[in-house]
Structure formats: structure tokens, C-alpha cells
C-alpha positions in Angstrom: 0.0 0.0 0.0 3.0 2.7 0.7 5.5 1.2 -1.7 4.5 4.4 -3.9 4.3 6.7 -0.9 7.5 6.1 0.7 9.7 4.7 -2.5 11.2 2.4 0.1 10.8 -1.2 -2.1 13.6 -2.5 -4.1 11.0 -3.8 -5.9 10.6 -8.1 -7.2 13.7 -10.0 -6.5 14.1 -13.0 -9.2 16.4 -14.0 -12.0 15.8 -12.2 -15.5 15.9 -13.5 -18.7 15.3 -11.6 -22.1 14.9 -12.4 -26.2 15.5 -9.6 -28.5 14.9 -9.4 -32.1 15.9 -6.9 -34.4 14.6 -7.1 -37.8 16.2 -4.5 -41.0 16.6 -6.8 -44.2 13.5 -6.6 -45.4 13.0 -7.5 -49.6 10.0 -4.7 -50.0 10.8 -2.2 -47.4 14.2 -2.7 -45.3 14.7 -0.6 -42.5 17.8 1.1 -41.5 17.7 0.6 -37.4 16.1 -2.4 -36.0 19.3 -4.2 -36.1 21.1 -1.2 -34.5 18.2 -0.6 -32.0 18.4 -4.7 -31.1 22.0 -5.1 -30.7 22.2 -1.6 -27.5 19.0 -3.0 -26.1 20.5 -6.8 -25.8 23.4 -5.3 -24.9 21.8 -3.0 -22.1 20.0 -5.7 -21.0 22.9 -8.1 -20.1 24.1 -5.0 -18.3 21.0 -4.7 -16.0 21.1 -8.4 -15.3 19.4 -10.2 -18.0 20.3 -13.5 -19.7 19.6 -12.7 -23.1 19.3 -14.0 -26.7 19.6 -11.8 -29.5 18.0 -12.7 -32.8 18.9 -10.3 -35.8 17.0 -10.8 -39.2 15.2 -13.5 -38.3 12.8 -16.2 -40.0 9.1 -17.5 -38.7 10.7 -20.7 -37.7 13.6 -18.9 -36.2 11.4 -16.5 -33.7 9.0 -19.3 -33.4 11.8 -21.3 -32.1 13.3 -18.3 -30.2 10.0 -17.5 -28.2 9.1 -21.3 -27.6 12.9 -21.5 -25.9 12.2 -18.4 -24.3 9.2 -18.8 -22.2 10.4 -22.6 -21.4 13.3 -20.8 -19.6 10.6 -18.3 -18.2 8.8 -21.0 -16.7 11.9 -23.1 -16.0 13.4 -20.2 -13.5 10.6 -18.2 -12.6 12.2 -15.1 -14.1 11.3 -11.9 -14.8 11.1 -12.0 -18.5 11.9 -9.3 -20.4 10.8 -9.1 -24.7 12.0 -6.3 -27.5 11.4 -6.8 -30.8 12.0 -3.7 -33.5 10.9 -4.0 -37.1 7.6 -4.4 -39.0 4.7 -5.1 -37.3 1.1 -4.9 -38.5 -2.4 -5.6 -37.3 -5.3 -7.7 -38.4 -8.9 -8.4 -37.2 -7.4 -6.9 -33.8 -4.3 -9.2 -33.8 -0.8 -8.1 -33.6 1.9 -9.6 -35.6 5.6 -9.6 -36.1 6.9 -9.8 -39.7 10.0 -11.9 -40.2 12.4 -11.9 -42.7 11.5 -13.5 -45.6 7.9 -13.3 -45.5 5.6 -13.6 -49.0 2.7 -11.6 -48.7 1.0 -10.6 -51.4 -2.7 -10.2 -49.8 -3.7 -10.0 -45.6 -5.0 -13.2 -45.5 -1.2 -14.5 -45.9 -0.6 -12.4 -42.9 -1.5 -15.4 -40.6 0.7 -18.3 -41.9 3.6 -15.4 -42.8 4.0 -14.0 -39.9 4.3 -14.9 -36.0 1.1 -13.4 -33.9 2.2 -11.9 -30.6 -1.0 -13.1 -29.0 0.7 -16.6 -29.1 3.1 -15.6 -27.2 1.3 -13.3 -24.9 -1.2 -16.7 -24.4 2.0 -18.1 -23.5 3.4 -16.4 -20.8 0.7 -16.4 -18.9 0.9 -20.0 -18.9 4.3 -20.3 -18.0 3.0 -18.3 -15.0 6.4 -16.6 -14.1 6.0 -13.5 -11.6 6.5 -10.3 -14.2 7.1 -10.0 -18.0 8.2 -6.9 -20.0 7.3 -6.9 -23.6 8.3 -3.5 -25.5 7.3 -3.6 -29.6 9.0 -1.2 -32.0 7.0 -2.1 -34.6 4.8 0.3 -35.9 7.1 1.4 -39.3 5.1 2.2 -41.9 4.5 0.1 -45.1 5.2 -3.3 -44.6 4.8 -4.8 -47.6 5.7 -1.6 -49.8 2.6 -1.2 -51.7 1.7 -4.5 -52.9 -0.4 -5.1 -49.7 -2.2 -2.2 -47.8 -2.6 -3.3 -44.0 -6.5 -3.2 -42.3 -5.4 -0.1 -40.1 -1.7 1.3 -39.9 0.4 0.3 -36.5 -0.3 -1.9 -34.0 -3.6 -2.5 -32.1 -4.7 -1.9 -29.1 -4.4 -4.8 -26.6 -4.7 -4.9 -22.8 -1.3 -6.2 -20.9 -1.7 -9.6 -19.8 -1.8 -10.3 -15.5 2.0 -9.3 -14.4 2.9 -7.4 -17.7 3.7 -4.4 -19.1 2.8 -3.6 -22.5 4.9 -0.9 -24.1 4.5 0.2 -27.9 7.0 2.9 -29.7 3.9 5.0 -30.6 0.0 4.6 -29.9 -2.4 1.7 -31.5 -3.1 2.6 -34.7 -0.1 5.1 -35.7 3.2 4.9 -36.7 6.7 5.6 -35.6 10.0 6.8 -36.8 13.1 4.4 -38.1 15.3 7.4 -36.9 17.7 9.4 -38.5 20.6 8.5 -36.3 21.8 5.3 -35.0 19.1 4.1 -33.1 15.0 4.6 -33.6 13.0 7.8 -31.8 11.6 5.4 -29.1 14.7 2.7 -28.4 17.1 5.5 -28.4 15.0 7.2 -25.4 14.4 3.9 -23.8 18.1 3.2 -24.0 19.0 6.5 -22.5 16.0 6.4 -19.4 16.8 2.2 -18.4 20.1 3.3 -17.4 18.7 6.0 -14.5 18.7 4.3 -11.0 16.3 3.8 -8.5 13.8 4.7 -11.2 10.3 1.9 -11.4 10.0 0.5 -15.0 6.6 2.4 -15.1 8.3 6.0 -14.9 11.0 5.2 -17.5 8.5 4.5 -19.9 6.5 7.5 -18.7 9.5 9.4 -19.2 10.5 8.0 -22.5 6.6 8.8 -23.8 6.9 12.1 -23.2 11.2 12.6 -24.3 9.2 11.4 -27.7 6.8 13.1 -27.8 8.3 16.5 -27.3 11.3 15.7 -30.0 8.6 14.6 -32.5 6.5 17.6 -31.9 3.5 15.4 -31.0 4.2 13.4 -34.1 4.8 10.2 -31.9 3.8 9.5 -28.6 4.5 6.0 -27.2 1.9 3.9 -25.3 2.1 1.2 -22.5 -0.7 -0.9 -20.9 0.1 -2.3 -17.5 -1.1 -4.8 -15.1 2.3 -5.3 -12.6 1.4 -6.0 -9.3 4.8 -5.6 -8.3 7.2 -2.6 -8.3 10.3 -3.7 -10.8 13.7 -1.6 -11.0 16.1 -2.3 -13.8 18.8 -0.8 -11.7 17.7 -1.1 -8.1 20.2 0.6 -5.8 23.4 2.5 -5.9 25.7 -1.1 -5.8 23.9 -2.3 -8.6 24.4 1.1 -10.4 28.3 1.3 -9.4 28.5 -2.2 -11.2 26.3 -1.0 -13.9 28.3 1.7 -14.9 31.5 0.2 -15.2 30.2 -2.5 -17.4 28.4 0.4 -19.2 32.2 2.2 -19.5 33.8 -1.0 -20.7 31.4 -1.8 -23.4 31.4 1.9 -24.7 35.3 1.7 -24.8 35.6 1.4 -28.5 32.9 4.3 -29.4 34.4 7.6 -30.6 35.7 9.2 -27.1 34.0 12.2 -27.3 30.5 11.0 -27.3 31.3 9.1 -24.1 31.4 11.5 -21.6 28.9 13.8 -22.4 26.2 11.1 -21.7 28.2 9.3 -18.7 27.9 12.8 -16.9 24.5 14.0 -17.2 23.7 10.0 -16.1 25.9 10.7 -13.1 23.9 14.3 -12.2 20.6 12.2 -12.8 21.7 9.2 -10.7 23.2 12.0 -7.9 19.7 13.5 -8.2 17.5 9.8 -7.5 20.4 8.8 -4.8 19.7 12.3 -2.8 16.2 12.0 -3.3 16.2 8.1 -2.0 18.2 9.4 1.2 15.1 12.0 2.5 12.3 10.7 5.0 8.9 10.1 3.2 8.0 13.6 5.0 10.7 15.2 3.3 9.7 13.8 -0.3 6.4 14.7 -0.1 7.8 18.2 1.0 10.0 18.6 -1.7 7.8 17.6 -4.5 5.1 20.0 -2.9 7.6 22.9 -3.2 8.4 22.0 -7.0 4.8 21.4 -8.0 4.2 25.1 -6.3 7.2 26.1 -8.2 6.0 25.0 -11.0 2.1 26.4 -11.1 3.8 30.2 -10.4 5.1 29.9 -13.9 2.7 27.0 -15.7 4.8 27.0 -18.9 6.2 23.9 -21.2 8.9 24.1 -20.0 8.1 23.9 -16.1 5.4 21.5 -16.6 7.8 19.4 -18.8 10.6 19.9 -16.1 8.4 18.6 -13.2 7.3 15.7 -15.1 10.9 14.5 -16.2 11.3 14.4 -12.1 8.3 13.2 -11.0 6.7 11.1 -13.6 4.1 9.3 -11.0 4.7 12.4 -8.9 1.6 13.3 -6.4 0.6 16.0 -9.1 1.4 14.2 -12.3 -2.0 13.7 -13.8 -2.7 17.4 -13.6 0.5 18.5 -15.1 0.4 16.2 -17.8 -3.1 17.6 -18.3 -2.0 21.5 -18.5 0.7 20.4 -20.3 -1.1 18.4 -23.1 -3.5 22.0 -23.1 -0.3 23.8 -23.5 1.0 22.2 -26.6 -2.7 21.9 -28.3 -2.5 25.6 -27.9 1.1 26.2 -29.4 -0.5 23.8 -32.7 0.4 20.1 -31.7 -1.8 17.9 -32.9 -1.8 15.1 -30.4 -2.2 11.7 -32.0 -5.5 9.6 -30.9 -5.3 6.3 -30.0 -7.0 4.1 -32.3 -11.0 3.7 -31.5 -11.4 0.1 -29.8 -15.1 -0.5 -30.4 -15.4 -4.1 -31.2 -11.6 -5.3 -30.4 -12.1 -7.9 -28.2 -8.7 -7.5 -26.4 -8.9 -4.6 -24.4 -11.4 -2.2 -22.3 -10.2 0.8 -24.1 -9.1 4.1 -22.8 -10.9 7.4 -22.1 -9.9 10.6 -22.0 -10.0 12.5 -18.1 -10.4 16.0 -19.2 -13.9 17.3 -18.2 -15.9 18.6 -20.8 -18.2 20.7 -18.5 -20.4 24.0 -19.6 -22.2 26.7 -18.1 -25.8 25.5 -16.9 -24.9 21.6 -16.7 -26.2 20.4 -13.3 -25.8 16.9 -11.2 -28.0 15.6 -8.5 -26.3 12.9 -6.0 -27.8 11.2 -3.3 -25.7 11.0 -0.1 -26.1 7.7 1.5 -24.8 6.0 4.8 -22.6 2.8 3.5 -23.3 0.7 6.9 -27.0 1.5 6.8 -28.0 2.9 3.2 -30.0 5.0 4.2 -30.2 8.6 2.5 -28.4 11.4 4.4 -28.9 13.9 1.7 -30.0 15.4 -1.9 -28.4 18.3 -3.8 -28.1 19.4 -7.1 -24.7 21.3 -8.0 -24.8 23.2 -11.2 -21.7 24.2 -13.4 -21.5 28.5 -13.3 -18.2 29.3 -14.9 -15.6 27.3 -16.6 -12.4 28.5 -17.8 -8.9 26.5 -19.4 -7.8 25.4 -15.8 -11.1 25.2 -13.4 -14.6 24.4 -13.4 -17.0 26.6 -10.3 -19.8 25.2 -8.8 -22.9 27.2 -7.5 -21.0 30.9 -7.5 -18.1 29.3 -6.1 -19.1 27.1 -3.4 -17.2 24.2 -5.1 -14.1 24.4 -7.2 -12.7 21.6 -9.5 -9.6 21.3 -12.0 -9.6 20.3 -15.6 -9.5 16.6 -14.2 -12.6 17.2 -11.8 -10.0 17.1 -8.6 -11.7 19.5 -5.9 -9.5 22.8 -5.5 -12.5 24.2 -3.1 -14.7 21.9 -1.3 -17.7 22.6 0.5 -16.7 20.1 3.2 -12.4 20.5 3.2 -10.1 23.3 3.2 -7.4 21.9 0.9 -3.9 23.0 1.8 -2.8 20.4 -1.4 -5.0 19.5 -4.4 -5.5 16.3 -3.8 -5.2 13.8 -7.2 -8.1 11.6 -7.1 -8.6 11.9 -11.2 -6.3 11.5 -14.0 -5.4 12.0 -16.6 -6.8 9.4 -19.0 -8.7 6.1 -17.9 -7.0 2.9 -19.4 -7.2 -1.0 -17.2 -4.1 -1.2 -15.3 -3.3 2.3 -14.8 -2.2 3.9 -11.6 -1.2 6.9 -9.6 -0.8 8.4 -6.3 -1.7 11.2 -4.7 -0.5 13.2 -1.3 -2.7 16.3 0.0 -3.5 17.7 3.2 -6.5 19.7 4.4 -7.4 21.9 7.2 -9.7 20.5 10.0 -11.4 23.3 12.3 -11.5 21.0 14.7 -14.2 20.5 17.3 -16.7 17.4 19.1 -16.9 14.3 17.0 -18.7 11.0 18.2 -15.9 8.6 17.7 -13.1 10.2 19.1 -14.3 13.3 21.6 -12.9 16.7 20.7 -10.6 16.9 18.3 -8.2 20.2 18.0 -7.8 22.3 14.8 -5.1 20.6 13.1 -3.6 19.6 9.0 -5.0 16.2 7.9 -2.4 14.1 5.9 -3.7 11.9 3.3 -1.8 9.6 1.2 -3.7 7.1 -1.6 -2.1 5.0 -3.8 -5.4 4.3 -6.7 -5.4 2.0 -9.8 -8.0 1.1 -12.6 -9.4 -2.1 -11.5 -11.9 -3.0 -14.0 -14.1 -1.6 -16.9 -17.8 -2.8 -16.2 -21.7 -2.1 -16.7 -23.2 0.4 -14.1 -26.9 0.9 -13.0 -28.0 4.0 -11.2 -31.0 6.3 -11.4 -29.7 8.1 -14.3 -29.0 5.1 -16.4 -26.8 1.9 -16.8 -22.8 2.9 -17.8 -20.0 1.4 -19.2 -17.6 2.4 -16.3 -14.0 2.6 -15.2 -14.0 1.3 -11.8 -11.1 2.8 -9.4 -9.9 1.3 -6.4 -7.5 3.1 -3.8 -5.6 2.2 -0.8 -3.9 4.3 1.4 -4.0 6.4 5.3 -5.1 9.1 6.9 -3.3 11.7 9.5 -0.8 11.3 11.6 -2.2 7.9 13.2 -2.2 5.9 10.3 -6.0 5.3 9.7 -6.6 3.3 7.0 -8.8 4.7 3.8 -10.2 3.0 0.7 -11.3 4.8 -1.7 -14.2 3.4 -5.0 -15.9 5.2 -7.6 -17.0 4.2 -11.1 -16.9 6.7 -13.6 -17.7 6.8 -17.1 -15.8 9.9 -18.8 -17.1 9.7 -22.2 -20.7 10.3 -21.0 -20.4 12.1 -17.9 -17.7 14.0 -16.1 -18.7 13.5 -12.9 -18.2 9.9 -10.8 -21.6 7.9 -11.4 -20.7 6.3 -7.8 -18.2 7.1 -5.3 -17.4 5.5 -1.7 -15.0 6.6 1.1 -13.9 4.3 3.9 -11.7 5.6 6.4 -12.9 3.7 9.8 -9.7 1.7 10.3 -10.6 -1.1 8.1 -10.3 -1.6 4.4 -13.3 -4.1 4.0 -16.3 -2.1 2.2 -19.6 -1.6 4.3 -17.9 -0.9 7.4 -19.6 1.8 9.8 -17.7 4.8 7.8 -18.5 4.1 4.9 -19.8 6.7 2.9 -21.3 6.7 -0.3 -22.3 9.5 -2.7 -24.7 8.0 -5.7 -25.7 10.1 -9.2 -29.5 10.1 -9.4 -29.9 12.7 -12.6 -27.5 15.0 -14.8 -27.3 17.1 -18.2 -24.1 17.6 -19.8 -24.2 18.9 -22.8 -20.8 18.3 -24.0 -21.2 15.1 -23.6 -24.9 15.0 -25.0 
């Protein structure tokens, strides 16, 4: 439950092995860098303690072969497993496949006897049942098959990460990515750069990659990652392993051209200084010093701040937000932000949904508040939308304030001395955050614990998207994101849990939404409180 609070796991301890394949020679369209990309990453992966195989221009029987090997030794050891592949990939009927050398296909339906489906292999791990599995897919180049064949939909598609798994594509389903210009592809050179930073979970190196890319393609390409770890996993996990790291690092760059060594060792050594002094602080003191740079930060909201906040703090207590102004920022300065390809029909994932509220003047929502231990109604109100502007939304003149993610910046029940971070920024399975906030409590009687002095309430919750399901209320059945959080309040340690469903493509506001903080995490306790959507109009969302 505090493993993102307090940054104090090393994260899963087992043995790692990894299969990369690197594809170029290509008869219709050859690429320049998969080969390139396939030999740093095996190589980078050996360094961070991986038993790999590395496969360069390969067959269908040879990564047939190479996989079936692979996950044997995955379920053999009961490894972390870790899976790169870089050349041309292409979808059809929501399938993803791999497209070896030597393939003849001169229409789609040789697609599935030419090349090797991923969803094979993904069926496979899961069998093999060993505790985590990495799978990262540069495949999205365009033109597979020159123009003799035209592919269903360009890129790769969508596809939720398997139990244990993270997902991560070089640029979202349905689009396309760069070969690169230089020795290594847009995505794999990023990712080769951010593995190497210490102390740093797999889930923020990819974060940080995503958005390295996205900024250096101008929005052009912005990598994409579905997760369902349960675990937190560290390719370099403390400053021993990054000592050793390094000089392994040094002694396999020793025959590069000397002057493009040291520029990169030193700004790894100022980021690793950076994550070491940041390790060393009490929780108190992290959540002090990210505080300070998120205020920092929102006295000057430009690119560049919100960009240099979320380089440090990609999972940071005020990430979602930022990631929010920032994406607002760059629509405004004329990127335009690739879409993820629509999922309606795939069968292999739950899809994702935007966070941003879409809220106008005049809309209005009426909740029921309802005891959880009793169910009894407590309470009915309407709150209507009076103002909206780029960063906030105001309720009733003012009585409530909200952000662009619908995170209360005024509440009519809590004085927030932090915003606290209960929505994000997009909805996808898997997905999680954190956030950290405090309020201001007046004080006074209270029929649990007798008077109770004015005083700042600390809250920390870590949340996740835990499902996608159908949702029945008074004002109609949903197809919902259902969020599940974990975490404590104040300075004793009192448990909270935290549930709503929400449905952002319909309705901005959570359809349901329960609060537990009575010392025990098991829903319909005696503090249970639940707020319930009985009736709305939205117009944005029709």
C-alpha cells in the first residue's frame, strides 16, 4: 500500500531472462535501425542483469523457435522475463503480428501463416505463469509490404497487458513511428538512455520515454504502454547495482568515438546523484520537496516547467494534472496530439478514455448522499456548473471548485492546503497513480473520538484502474472505469479506501463514489460513505 508513498521497495527480486529481435533486411521495405536498436538494447540488457538471446534478421521458424525456448526458460526459472522486438509489425482483425524476414505476402490473409502473432506468445506467458514480464514492440514502421499489400489499419492495435505485464509500444495503437535518422529509432534510443537511470520503477521510465518522444517529434509520436504489474520492478535497483552497472556500461562503450562518451556518462551521473539524494530523504521530506516544486511549478505554468516537473516526477503526487495543463499547452502552441486508435469491437482490451472534463455553463448533477453501513439517504443536492475557464470548473458561484481533471481545489466540506489527485489523466485498465494532499480541519466534538483540536490532515492514496464494467444508477446503466485506492489518513495511520466508477465519455462527474476511512479496508464498514448520481445534463457530452 505505501511502496508508492514512501519509494522504500527494491522492488521483485528474481532472475531475468530476455529475447530480443531486431529485424532490417526486409525484400519490399528494409529498414535502417532495428538491427542497431536490437543489438544496445540486448546489450543493455545483459548490463541490468538479464540472460539474453539476440536474434537479428530472423525467420518465422527462427522466432518461433526463439519465443518457444524463451518462455520454457521463463517457466523453468521463474524469471522476470523481459521481450524487445524492433521491425515491422502490423495488425489484423485486432491481432498483432511480427513480420520476419522472408515473409511472401502478397494479400492479408497470408498475414497469418507469414508471420508470428504476438497473442501466441502473450497466451504463453501467462501460462508459464512466471512472476513479471516486460514486452516492448518497435514495430509500428510504416509500409510493410511496400505497396503490394495495404494493411487493415496502420500500426499496432490496441491490446490490454496480460496479468503481471507491461505492454509498451513505440507510438499509440493505430499510428506509426519513426526508423530514426541517427543510430538508433526515436523510441529505443529514449528507452536506452532512461533504463540506465537508478532507483527509477519501469513504469516511470517508460512515462518518461513517452513524453522525451513526444516533445522531439512535436507530437508526431507518442509512445503507449498498458500495465497490469502487481509488483514494483527496478532495472537498476540501488546504488551497488548502479556502481557495477556503470563500469560494465564504460567497458562496453570503450571502443565508441571518445567524445560522445562522456557527455552522456555525466549528465547519467547528475541524474543518478539526483535519484540517490532523493532516496536518502524521509517520506516527509519527499512529499515536502515535490510540494515545493509542483508550487514552483504552477507560479510559472509554462512547457517548459510542466515538462521539467514531469521529467522528475513522472508518477509524482501532481502528475495527472500536469500532464493535463501540459497536453493544453501544446494543443495551444499547434500540436496535434495523436489519438489512440478507437477500440469499439476489439475484443482485447477495455479501451481508454480521456480524463479532461468537458463541462459548460448550466450543466447540473444531482447525488444522493447515502450511509454505507445502513444505506439510508443522508442527503439530496443538485450542483450546477456556473463558470468554466482553461484550468477550473466553479460550482454554484463558487461554493465548489474543481480542475480540468474534476480534482476538488475548493470543497464545501475540506479546506485543501494540497489538491489532492483523485482523477487522472486518461482512464486505461491497469493504470495507476498516487496522490498526497492535506486539508485543514477546524476541529471540534466528533462522536468517535471526543474533541478533536484544529489541526492539518495528511492523506496519502495510492489508486489503480481495476476494471471496466456495466453500471446501473438512477440516471441510467454505464459502461464504467471502476477505481480502487488504498492508502491512510493523518498522523495515526488510519486506514482509507477509496471506489468510484466513472464513465468519462458520458459524464464528467463519478456515477458512484465510496469513502472508507474507519480503520478497516473491507467495504460496508460503519464509515463508509457513499455519494450516488440520481440525474445530470451535460451537454458536452450529450
Amino acid at each position: 500500500m505505501l511502496h508508492a508513498a514512501s519509494g522504500d521497495s527494491k522492488g521483485i527480486d528474481a532472475s531475468r531472462v530476455g529475447l530480443v529481435i531486431g529485424n532490417s533486411k526486409y525484400t519490399d521495405s528494409p529498414l535502417s535501425n532495428p538491427v542497431n536498436d536490437a543489438n544496445a538494447i540486448a546489450q543493455l540488457s545483459e548490463v541490468m542483469g538479464f540472460k539474453t538471446q539476440c536474434l537479428l534478421n530472423a525467420s518465422l521458424k527462427d522466432i518461433s523457435a526463439a519465443v518457444e525456448a524463451y518462455v520454457d526458460e521463463l517457466q523453468r526459472q521463474k524469471a522476470v522475463g523481459f521481450f524487445y522486438y524492433a521491425g515491422h509489425g502490423v495488425q489484423l482483425g485486432w491481432r498483432n503480428y511480427i513480420v520476419p524476414i522472408g515473409a511472401n505476402i502478397d494479400r492479408l490473409d497470408d498475414v497469418p501463416k507469414q508471420a508470428y502473432e504476438l497473442n501466441i506468445m502473450l497466451a504463453a506467458l501467462t501460462k508459464a505463469k512466471n512472476p513479471m514480464n516486460i514486452i516492448i514492440l518497435d514495430a509500428c514502421r510504416d509500409n510493410p509490404f511496400g505497396k503490394r499489400v495495404l494493411p487493415e489499419q496502420k500500426g499496432l492495435s490496441q491490446f490490454d497487458a496480460p496479468i503481471g505485464s507491461l505492454l509498451s509500444y513505440a507510438t499509440s495503437p493505430g499510428n506509426t513511428a519513426s526508423d530514426g535518422s541517427g543510430a538508433n529509432g526515436l523510441f529505443t534510443e529514449n528507452l536506452l538512455r532512461e533504463m540506465k537511470v537508478p532507483l527509477t520503477k519501469i513504469e516511470d521510465v517508460f512515462k518518461r520515454v513517452r513524453l522525451n518522444v513526444r516533445l522531439q517529434s512535436k507530437g508526431g509520436q507518442i509512445p503507449w504502454e498498458s500495465t497490469s504489474l502487481e509488483d514494483d520492478f527496478y532495472f537498476i535497483a540501488d546504488e551497488a547495482q548502479f556502481k557495477q552497472a556503470e563500469r560494465a556500461l564504460a567497458q562496453a562503450n570503450a571502443n565508441k568515438a571518445a567524445e560522445a562518451v562522456p557527455q552522456e556518462t555525466g549528465t547519467l551521473l547528475a541524474r543518478a546523484e539526483a535519484e540517490f539524494s532523493l532516496a536518502k530523504q524521509s517520506v516527509e521530506q519527499r512529499i515536502q520537496t515535490e510540494l515545493s516544486a509542483w508550487e514552483q511549478t504552477l507560479a510559472n505554468p509554462s512547457v517548459a516547467a510542466l515538462e521539467g516537473y514531469l521529467k522528475r516526477y513522472p508518477s509524482g503526487a501532481y502528475s495527472e494534472i500536469a500532464a493535463a495543463r501540459l497536453d493544453a499547452l501544446l494543443a495551444k502552441a499547434g500540436e496535434k496530439k495523436l489519438a489512440v486508435q478507437s477500440t469499439d469491437n476489439n475484443p482485447y482490451t477495455k479501451g481508454t478514455a480521456s480524463g479532461v472534463t468537458r463541462y459548460t455553463v448550466g450543466d447540473q448533477f444531482t447525488y444522493t448522499d447515502n450511509d454505507g453501513y445502513t444505506n439510508i439517504v443522508e442527503g439530496t443536492y443538485t450542483e450546477v456548473v456556473t463558470s468554466v475557464s482553461d484550468t477550473q470548473t466553479v460550482f454554484d458561484d463558487g461554493a465548489r471548485i474543481v480542475d480540468m481533471l474534476g480534482n476538488e481545489e475548493k470543497s464545501k466540506s475540506n479546506n485543501f492546503v494540497s489538491i489532492a489527485q483523485f482523477y487522472p489523466n486518461s482512464y486505461e485498465l491497469g493504470k495507476t497513480w498516487r496522490t498526497n494532499f492535506r486539508y485543514w480541519s477546524p476541529g471540534g466534538w466528533t462522536g468517535r473520538s471526543g474533541f478533536q483540536p484544529a489541526r492539518t490532515i495528511k492523506v496519502a492514496v495510492d489508486l489503480k484502474v481495476v476494471a471496466r464494467e456495466s453500471i446501473t444508477t438512477k440516471a441510467g446503466t454505464f459502461n464504467a472505469f471502476k477505481i480502487v485506492g488504498y492508502g491512510f489518513r493523518g498522523n495515526s495511520g488510519t486506514t482509507v479506501e477509496v471506489r468510484y466508477w466513472i464513465d468519462p465519455e458520458r459524464c464528467s462527474y463519478p456515477l458512484r463514489y465510496e469513502w472508507n476511512d474507519g480503520g478497516s479496508n473491507v467495504p460496508g464498514g460503519k464509515n463508509l460513505k457513499r455519494k450516488e448520481l440520481v440525474a445530470f445534463r451535460q451537454r458536452a457530452t450529450g
